[in-house]
PDB file of N, H, CA, C and O in Angstrom:
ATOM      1  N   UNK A   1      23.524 116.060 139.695  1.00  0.00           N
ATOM      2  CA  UNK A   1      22.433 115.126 139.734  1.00  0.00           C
ATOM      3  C   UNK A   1      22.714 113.939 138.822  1.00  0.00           C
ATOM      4  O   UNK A   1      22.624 113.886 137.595  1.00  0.00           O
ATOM      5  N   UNK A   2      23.047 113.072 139.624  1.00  0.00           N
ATOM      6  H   UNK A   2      23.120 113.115 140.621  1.00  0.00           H
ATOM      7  CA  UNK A   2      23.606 112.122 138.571  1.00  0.00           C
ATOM      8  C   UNK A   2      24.739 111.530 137.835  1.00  0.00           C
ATOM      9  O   UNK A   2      24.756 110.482 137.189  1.00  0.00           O
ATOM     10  N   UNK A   3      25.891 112.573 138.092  1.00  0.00           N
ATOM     11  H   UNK A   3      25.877 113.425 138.617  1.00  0.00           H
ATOM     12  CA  UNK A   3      26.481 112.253 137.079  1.00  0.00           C
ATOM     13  C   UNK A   3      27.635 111.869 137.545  1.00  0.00           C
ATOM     14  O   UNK A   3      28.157 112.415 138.517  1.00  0.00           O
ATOM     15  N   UNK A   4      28.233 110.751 136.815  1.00  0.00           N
ATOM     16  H   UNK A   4      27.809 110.308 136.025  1.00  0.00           H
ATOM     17  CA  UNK A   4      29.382 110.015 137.183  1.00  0.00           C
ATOM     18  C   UNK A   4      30.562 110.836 137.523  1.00  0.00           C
ATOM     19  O   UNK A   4      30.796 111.763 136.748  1.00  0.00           O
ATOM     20  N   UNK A   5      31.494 110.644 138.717  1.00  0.00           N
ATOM     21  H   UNK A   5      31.304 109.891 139.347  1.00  0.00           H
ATOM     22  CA  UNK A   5      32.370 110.970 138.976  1.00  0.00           C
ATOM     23  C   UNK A   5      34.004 110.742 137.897  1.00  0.00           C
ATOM     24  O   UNK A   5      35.026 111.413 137.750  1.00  0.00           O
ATOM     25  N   UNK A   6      33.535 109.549 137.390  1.00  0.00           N
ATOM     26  H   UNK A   6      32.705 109.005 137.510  1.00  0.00           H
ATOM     27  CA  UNK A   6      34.659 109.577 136.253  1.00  0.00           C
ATOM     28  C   UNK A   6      33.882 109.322 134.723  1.00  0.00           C
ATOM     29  O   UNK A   6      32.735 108.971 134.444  1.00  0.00           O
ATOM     30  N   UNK A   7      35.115 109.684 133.854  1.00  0.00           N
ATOM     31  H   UNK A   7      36.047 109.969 134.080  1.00  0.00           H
ATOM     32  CA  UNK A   7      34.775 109.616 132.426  1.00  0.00           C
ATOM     33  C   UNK A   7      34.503 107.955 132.025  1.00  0.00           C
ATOM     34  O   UNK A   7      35.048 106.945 132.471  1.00  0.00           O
ATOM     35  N   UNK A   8      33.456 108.116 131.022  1.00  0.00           N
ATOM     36  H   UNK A   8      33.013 108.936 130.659  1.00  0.00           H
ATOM     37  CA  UNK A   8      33.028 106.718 130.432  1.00  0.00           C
ATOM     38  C   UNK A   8      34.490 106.513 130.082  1.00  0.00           C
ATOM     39  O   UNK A   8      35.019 106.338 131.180  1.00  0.00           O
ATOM     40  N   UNK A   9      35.116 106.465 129.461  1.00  0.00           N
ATOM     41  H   UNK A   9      34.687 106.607 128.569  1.00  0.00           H
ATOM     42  CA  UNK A   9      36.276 106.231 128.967  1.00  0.00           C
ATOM     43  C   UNK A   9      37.382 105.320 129.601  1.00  0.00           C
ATOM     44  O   UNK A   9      38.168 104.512 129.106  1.00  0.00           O
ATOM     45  N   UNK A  10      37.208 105.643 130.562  1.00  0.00           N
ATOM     46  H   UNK A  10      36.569 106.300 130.964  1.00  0.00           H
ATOM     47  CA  UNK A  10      37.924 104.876 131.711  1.00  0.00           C
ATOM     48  C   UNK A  10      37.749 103.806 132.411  1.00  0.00           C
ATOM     49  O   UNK A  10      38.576 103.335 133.192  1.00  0.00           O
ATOM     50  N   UNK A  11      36.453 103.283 132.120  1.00  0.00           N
ATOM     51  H   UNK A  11      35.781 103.666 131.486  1.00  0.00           H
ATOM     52  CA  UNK A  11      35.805 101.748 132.003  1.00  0.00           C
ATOM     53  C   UNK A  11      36.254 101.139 131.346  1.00  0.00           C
ATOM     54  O   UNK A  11      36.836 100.059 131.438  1.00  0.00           O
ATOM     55  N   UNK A  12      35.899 102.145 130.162  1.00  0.00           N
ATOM     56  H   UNK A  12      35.426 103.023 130.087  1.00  0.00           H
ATOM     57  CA  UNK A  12      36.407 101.079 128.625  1.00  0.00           C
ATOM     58  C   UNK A  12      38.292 100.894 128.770  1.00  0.00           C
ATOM     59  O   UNK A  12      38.938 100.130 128.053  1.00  0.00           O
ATOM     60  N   UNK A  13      38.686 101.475 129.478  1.00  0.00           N
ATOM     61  H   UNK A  13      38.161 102.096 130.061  1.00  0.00           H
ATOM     62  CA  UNK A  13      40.401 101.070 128.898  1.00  0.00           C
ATOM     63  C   UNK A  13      40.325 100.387 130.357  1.00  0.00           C
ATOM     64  O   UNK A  13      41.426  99.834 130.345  1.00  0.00           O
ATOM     65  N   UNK A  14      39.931 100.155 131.228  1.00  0.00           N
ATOM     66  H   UNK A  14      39.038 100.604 131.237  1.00  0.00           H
ATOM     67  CA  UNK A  14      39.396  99.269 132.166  1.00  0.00           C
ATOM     68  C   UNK A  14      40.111  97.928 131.918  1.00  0.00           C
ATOM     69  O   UNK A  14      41.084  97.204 132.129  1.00  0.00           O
ATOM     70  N   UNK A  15      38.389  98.212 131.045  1.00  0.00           N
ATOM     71  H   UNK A  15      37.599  98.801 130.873  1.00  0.00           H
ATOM     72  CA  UNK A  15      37.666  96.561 130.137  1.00  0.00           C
ATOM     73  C   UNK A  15      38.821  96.161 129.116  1.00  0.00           C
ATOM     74  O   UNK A  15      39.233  95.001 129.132  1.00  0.00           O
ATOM     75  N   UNK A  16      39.353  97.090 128.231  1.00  0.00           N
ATOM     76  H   UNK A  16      39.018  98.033 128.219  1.00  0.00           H
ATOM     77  CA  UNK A  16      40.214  96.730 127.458  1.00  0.00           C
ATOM     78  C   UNK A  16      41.666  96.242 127.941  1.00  0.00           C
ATOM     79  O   UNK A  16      42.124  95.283 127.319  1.00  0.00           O
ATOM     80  N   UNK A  17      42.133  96.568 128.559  1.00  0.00           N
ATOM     81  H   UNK A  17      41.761  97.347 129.063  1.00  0.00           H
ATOM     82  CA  UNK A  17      42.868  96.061 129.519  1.00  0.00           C
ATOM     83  C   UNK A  17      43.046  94.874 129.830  1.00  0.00           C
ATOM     84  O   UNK A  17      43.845  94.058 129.369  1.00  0.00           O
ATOM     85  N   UNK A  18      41.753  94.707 131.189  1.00  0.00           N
ATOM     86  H   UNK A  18      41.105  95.370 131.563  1.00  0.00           H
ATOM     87  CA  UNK A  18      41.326  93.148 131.174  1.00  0.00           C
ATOM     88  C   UNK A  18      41.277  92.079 130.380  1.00  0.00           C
ATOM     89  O   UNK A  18      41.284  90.907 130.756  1.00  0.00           O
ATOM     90  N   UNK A  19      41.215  92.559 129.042  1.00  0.00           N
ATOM     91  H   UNK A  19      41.209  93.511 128.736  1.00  0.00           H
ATOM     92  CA  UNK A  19      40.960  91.662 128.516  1.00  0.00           C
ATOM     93  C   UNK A  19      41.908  91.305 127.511  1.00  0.00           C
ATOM     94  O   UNK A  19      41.834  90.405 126.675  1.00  0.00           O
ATOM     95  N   UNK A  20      42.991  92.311 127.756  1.00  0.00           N
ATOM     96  H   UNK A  20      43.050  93.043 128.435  1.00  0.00           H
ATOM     97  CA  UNK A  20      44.814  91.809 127.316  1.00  0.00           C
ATOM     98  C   UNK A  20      44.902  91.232 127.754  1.00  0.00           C
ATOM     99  O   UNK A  20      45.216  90.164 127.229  1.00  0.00           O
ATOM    100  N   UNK A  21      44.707  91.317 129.293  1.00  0.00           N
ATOM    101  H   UNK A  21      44.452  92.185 129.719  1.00  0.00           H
ATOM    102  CA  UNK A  21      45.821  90.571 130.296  1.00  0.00           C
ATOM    103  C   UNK A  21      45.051  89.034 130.011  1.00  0.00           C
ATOM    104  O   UNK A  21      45.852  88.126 129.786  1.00  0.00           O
ATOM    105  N   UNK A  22      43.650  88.672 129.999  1.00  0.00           N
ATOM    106  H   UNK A  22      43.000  89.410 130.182  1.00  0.00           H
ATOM    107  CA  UNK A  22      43.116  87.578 130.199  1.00  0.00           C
ATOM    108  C   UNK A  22      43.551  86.852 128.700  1.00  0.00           C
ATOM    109  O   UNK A  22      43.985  85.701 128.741  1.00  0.00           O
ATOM    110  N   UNK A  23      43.415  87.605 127.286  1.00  0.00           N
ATOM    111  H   UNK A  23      43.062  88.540 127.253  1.00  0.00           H
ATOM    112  CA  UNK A  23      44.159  86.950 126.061  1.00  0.00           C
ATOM    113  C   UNK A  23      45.348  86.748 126.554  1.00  0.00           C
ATOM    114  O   UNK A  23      45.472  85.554 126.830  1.00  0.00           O
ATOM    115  N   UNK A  24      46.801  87.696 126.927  1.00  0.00           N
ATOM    116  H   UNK A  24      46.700  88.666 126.703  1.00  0.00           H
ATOM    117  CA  UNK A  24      48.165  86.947 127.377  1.00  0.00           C
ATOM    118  C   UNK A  24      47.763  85.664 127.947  1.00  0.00           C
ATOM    119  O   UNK A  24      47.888  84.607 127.329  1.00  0.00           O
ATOM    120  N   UNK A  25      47.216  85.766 129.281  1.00  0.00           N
ATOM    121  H   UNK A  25      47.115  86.625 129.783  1.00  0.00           H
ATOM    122  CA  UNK A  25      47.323  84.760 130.349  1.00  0.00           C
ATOM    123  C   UNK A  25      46.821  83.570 129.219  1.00  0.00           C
ATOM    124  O   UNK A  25      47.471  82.525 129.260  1.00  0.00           O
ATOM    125  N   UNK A  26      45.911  83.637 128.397  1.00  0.00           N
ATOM    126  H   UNK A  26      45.383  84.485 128.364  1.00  0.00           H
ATOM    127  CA  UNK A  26      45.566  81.955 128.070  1.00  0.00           C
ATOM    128  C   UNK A  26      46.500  81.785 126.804  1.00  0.00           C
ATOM    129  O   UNK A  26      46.593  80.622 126.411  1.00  0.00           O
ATOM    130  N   UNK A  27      47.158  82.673 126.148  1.00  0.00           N
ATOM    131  H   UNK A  27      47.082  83.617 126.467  1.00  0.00           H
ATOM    132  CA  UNK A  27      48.273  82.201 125.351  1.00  0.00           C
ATOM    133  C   UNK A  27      49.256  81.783 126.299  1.00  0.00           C
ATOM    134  O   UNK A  27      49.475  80.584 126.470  1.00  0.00           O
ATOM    135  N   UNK A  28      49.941  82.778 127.004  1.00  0.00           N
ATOM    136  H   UNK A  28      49.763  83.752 126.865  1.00  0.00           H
ATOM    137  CA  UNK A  28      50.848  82.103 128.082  1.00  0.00           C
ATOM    138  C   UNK A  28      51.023  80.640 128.377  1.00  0.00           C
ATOM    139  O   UNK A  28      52.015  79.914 128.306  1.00  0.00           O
ATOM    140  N   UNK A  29      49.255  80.320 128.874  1.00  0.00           N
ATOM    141  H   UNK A  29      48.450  80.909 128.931  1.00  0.00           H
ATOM    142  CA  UNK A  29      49.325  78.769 129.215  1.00  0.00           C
ATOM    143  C   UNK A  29      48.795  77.871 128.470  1.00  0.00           C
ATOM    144  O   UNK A  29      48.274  76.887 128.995  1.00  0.00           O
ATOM    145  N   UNK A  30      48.828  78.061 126.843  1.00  0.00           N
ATOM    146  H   UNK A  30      49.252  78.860 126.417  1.00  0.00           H
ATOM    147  CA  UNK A  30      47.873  77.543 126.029  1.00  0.00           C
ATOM    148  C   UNK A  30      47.155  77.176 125.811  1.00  0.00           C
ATOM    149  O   UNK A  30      46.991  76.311 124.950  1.00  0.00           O
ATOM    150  N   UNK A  31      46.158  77.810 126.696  1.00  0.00           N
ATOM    151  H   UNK A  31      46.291  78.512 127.395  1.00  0.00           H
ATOM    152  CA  UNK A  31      44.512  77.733 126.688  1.00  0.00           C
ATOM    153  C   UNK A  31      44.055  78.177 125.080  1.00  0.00           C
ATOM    154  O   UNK A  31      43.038  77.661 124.616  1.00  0.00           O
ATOM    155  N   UNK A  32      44.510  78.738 124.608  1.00  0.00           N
ATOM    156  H   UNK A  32      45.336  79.157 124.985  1.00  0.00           H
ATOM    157  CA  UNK A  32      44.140  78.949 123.436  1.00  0.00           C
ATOM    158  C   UNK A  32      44.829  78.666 122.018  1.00  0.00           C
ATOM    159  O   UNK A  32      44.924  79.473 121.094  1.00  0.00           O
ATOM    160  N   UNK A  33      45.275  77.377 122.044  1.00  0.00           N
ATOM    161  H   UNK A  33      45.198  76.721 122.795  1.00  0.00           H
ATOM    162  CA  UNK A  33      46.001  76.792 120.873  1.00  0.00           C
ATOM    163  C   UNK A  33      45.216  76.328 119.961  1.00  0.00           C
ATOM    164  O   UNK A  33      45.578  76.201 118.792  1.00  0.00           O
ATOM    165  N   UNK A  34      43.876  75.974 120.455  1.00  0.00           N
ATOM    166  H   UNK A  34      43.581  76.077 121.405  1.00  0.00           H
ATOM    167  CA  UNK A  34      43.524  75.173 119.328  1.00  0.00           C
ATOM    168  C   UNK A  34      42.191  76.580 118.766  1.00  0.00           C
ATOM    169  O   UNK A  34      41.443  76.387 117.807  1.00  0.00           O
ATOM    170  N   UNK A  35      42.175  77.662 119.455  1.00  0.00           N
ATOM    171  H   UNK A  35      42.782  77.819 120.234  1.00  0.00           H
ATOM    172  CA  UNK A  35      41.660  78.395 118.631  1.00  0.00           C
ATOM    173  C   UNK A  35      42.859  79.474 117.890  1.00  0.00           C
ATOM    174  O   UNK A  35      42.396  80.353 117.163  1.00  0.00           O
ATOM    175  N   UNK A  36      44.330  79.413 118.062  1.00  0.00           N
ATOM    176  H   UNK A  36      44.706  78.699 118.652  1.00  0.00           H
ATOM    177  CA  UNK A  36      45.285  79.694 117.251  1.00  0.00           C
ATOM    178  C   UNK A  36      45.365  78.814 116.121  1.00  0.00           C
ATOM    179  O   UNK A  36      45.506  79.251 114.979  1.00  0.00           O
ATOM    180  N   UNK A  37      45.278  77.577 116.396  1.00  0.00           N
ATOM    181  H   UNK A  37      45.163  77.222 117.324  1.00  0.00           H
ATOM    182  CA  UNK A  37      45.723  76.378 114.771  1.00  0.00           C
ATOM    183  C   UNK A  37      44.144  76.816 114.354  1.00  0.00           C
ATOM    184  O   UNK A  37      44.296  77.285 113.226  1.00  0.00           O
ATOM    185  N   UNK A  38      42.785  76.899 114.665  1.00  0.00           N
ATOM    186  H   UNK A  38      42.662  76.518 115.581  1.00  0.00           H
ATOM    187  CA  UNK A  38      42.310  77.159 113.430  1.00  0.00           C
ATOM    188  C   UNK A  38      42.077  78.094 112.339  1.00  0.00           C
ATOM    189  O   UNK A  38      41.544  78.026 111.231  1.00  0.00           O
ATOM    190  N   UNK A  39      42.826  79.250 113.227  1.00  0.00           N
ATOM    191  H   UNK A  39      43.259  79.306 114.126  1.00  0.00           H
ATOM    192  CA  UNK A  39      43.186  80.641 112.629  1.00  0.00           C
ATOM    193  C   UNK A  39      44.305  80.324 111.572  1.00  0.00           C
ATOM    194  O   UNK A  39      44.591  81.234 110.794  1.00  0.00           O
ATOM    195  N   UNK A  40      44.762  79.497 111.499  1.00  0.00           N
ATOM    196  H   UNK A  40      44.529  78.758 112.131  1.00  0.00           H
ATOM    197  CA  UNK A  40      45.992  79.308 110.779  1.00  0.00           C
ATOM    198  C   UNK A  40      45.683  78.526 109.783  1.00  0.00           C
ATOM    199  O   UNK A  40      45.984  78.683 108.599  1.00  0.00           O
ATOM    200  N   UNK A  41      44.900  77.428 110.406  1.00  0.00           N
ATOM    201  H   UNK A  41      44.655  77.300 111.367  1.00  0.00           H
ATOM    202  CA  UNK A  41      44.291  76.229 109.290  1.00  0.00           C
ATOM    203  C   UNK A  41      43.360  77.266 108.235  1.00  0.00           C
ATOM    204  O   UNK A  41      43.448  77.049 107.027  1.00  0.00           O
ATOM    205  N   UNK A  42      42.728  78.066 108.585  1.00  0.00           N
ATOM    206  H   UNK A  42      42.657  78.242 109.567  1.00  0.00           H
ATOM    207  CA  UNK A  42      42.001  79.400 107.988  1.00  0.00           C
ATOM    208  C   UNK A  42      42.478  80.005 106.894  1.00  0.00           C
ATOM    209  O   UNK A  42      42.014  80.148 105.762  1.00  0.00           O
ATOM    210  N   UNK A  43      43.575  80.371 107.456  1.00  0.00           N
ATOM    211  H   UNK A  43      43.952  80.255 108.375  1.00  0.00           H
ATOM    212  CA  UNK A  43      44.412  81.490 106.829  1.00  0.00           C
ATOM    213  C   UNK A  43      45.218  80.486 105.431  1.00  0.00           C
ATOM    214  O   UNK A  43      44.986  80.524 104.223  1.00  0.00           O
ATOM    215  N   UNK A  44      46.225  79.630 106.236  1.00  0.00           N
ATOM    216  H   UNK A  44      46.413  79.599 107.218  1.00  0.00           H
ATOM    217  CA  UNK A  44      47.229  79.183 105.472  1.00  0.00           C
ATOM    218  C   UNK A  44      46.551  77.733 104.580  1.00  0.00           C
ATOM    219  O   UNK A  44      47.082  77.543 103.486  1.00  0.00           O
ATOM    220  N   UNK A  45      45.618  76.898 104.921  1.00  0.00           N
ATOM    221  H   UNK A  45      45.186  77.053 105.810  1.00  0.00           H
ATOM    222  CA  UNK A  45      45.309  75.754 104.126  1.00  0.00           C
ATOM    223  C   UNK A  45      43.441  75.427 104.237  1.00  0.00           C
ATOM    224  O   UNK A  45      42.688  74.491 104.507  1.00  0.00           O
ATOM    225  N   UNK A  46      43.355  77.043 103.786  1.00  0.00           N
ATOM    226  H   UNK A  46      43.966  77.803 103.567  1.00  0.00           H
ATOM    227  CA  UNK A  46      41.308  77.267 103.627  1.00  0.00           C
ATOM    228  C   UNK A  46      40.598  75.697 103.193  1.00  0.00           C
ATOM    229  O   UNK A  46      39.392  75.525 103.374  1.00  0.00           O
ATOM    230  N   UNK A  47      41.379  74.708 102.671  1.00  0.00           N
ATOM    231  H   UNK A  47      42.358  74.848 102.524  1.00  0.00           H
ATOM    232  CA  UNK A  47      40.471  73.651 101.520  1.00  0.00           C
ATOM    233  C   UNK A  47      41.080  72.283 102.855  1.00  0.00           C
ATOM    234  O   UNK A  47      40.865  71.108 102.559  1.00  0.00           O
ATOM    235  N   UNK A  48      41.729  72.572 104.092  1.00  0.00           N
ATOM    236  H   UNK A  48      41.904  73.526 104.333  1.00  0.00           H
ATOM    237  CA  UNK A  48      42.566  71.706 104.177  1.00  0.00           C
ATOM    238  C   UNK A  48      41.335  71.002 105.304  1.00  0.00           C
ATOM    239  O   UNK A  48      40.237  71.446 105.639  1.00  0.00           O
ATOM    240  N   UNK A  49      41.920  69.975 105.620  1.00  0.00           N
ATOM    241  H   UNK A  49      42.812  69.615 105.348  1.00  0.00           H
ATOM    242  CA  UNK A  49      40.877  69.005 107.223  1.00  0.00           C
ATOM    243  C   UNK A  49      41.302  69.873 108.461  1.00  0.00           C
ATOM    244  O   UNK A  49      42.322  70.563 108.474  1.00  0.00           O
ATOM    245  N   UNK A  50      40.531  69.781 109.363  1.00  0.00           N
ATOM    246  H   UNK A  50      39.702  69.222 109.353  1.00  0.00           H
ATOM    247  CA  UNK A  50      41.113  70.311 110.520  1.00  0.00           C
ATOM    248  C   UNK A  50      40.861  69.166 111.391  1.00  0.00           C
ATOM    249  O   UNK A  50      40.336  68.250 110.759  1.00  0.00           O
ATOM    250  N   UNK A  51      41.058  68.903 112.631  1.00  0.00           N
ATOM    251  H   UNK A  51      41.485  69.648 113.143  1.00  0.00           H
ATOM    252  CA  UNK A  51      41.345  68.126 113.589  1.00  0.00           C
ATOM    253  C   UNK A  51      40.107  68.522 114.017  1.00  0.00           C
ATOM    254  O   UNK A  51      39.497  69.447 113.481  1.00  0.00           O
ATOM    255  N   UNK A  52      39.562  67.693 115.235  1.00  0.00           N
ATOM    256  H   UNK A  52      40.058  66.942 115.671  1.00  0.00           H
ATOM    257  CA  UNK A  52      38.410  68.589 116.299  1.00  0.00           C
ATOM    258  C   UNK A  52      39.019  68.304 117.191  1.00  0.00           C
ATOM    259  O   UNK A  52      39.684  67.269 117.186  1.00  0.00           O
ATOM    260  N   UNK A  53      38.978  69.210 118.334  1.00  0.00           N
ATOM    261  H   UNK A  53      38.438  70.052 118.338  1.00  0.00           H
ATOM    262  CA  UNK A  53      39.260  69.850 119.427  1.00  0.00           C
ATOM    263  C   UNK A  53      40.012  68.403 119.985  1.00  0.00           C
ATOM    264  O   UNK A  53      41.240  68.487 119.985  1.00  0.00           O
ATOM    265  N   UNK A  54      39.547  67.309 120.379  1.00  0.00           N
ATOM    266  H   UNK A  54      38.549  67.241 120.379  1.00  0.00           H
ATOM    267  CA  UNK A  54      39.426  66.368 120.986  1.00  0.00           C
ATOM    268  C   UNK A  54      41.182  65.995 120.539  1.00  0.00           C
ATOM    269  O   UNK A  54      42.199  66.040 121.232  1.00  0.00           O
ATOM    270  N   UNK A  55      41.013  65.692 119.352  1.00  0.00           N
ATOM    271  H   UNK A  55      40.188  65.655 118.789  1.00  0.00           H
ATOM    272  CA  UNK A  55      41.952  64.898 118.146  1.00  0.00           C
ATOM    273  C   UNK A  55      43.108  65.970 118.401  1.00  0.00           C
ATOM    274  O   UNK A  55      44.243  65.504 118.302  1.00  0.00           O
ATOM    275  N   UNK A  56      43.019  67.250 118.694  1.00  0.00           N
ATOM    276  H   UNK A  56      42.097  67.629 118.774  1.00  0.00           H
ATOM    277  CA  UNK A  56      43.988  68.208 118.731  1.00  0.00           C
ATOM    278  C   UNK A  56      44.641  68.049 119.583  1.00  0.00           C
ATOM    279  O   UNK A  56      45.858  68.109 119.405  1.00  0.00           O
ATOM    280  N   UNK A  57      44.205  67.828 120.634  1.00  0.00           N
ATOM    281  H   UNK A  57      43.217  67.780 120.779  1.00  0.00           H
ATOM    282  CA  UNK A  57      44.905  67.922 122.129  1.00  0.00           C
ATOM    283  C   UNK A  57      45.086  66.947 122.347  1.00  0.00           C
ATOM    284  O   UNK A  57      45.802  66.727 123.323  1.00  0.00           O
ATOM    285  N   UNK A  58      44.512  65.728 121.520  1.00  0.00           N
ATOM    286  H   UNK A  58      43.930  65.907 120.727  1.00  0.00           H
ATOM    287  CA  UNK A  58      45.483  64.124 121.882  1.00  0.00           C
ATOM    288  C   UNK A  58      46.775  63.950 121.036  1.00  0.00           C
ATOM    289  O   UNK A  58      47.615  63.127 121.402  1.00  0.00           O
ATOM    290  N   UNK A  59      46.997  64.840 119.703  1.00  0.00           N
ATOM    291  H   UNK A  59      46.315  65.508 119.406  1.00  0.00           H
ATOM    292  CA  UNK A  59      48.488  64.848 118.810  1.00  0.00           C
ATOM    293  C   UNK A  59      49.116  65.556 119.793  1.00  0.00           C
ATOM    294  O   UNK A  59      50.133  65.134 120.342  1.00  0.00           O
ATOM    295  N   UNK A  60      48.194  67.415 120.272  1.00  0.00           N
ATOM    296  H   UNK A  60      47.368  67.758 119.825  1.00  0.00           H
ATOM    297  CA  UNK A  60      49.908  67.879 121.214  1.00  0.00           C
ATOM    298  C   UNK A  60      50.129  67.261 122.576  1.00  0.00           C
ATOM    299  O   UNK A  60      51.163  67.552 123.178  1.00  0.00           O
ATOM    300  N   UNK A  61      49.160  66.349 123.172  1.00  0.00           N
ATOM    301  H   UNK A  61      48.320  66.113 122.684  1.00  0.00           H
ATOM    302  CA  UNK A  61      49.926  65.415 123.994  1.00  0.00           C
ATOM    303  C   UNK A  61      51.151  64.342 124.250  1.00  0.00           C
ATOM    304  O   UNK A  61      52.044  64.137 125.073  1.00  0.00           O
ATOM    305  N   UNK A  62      50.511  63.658 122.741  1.00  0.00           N
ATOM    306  H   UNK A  62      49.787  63.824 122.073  1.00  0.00           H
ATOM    307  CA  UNK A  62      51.816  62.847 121.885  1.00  0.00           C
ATOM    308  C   UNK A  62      53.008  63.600 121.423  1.00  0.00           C
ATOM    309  O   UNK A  62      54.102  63.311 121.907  1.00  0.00           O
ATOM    310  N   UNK A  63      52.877  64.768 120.314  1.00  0.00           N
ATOM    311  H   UNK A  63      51.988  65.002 119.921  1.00  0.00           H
ATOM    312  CA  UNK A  63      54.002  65.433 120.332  1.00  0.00           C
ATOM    313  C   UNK A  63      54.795  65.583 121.721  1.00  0.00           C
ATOM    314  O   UNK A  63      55.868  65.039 121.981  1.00  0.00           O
ATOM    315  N   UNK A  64      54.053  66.429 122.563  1.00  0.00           N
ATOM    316  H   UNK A  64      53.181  66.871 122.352  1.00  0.00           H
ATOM    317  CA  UNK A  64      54.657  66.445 123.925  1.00  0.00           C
ATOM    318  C   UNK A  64      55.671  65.602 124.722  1.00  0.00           C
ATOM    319  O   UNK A  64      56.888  65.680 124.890  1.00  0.00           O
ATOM    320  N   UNK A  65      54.680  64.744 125.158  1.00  0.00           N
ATOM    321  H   UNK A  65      53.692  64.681 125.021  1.00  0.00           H
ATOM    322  CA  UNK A  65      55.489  63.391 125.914  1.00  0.00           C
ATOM    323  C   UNK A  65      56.211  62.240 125.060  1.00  0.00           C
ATOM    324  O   UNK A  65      56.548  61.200 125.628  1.00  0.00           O
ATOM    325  N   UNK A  66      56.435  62.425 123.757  1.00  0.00           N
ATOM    326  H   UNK A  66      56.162  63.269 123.296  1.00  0.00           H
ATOM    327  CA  UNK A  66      57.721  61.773 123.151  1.00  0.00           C
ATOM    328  C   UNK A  66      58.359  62.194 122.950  1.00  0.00           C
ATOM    329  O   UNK A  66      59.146  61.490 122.318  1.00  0.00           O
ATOM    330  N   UNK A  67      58.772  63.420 123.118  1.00  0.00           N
ATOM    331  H   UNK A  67      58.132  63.992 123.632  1.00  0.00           H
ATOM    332  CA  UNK A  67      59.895  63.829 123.173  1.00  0.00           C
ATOM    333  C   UNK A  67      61.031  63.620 124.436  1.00  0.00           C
ATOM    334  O   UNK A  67      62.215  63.933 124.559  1.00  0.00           O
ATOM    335  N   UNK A  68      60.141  62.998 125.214  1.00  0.00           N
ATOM    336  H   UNK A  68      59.179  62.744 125.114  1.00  0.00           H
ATOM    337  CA  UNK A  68      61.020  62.584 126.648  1.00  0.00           C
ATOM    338  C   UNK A  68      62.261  61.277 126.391  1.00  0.00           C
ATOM    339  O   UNK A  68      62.086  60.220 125.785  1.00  0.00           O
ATOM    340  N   UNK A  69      63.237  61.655 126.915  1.00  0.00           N
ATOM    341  H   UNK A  69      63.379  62.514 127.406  1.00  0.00           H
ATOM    342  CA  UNK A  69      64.216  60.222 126.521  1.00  0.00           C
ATOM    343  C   UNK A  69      65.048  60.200 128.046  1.00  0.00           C
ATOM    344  O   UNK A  69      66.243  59.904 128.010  1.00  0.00           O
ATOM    345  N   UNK A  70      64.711  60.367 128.753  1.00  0.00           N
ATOM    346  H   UNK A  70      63.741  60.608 128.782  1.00  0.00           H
ATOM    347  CA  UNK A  70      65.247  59.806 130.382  1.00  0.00           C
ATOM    348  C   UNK A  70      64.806  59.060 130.706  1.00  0.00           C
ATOM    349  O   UNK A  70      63.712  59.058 130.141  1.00  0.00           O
ATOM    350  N   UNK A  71      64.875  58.239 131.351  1.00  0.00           N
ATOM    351  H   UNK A  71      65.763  58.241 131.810  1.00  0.00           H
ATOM    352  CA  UNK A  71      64.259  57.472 132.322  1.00  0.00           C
ATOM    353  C   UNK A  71      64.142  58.294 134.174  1.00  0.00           C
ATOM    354  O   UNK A  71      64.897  58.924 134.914  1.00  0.00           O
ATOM    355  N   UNK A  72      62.922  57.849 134.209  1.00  0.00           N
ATOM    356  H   UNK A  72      62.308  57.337 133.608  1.00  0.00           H
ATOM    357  CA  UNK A  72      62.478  58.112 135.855  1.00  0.00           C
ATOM    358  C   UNK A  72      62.299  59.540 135.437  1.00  0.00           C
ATOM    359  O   UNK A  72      61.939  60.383 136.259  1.00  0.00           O
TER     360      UNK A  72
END
C-alpha cells in the first residue's frame, strides 16, 4: 500500500549525479568563471576589488581576442 518500488536513495544519487554532470558541463564551457574568480578573489585577496560581472567578461574578452596575430 503505497510504497515505492525503489529506495529513496536512488533519487538522491539520481539528483547528485545530475548535478555533476550540469557543474562539469558549465566549467567545461565557462559558464562559471566568474563565479570561480570570486571564489578565488575570496580566498586569495579577502581586502582586494573585485570586478562586476559585466567588467569581467569585457577583460576575458580582451584577454581573449588579443591574443590573435593572423590576419583573416
Amino acid at each position: 500500500m503505497g510504497t515505492d518500488m525503489e529506495p529513496r536513495g536512488s533519487w538522491q544519487a539520481i539528483n547528485a549525479a545530475a548535478r555533476d554532470a550540469w557543474d562539469f558541463l558549465r566549467r567545461l564551457s565557462g559558464d562559471d568563471a566568474y563565479d570561480r574568480y570570486l571564489a578565488h578573489m575570496r580566498a586569495a585577496h579577502p581586502h582586494g576589488a573585485t570586478l562586476s560581472r559585466r567588467d569581467f567578461e569585457l577583460d576575458r574578452q580582451q584577454r581573449k581576442w588579443s591574443r590573435l596575430s593572423r590576419c583573416c
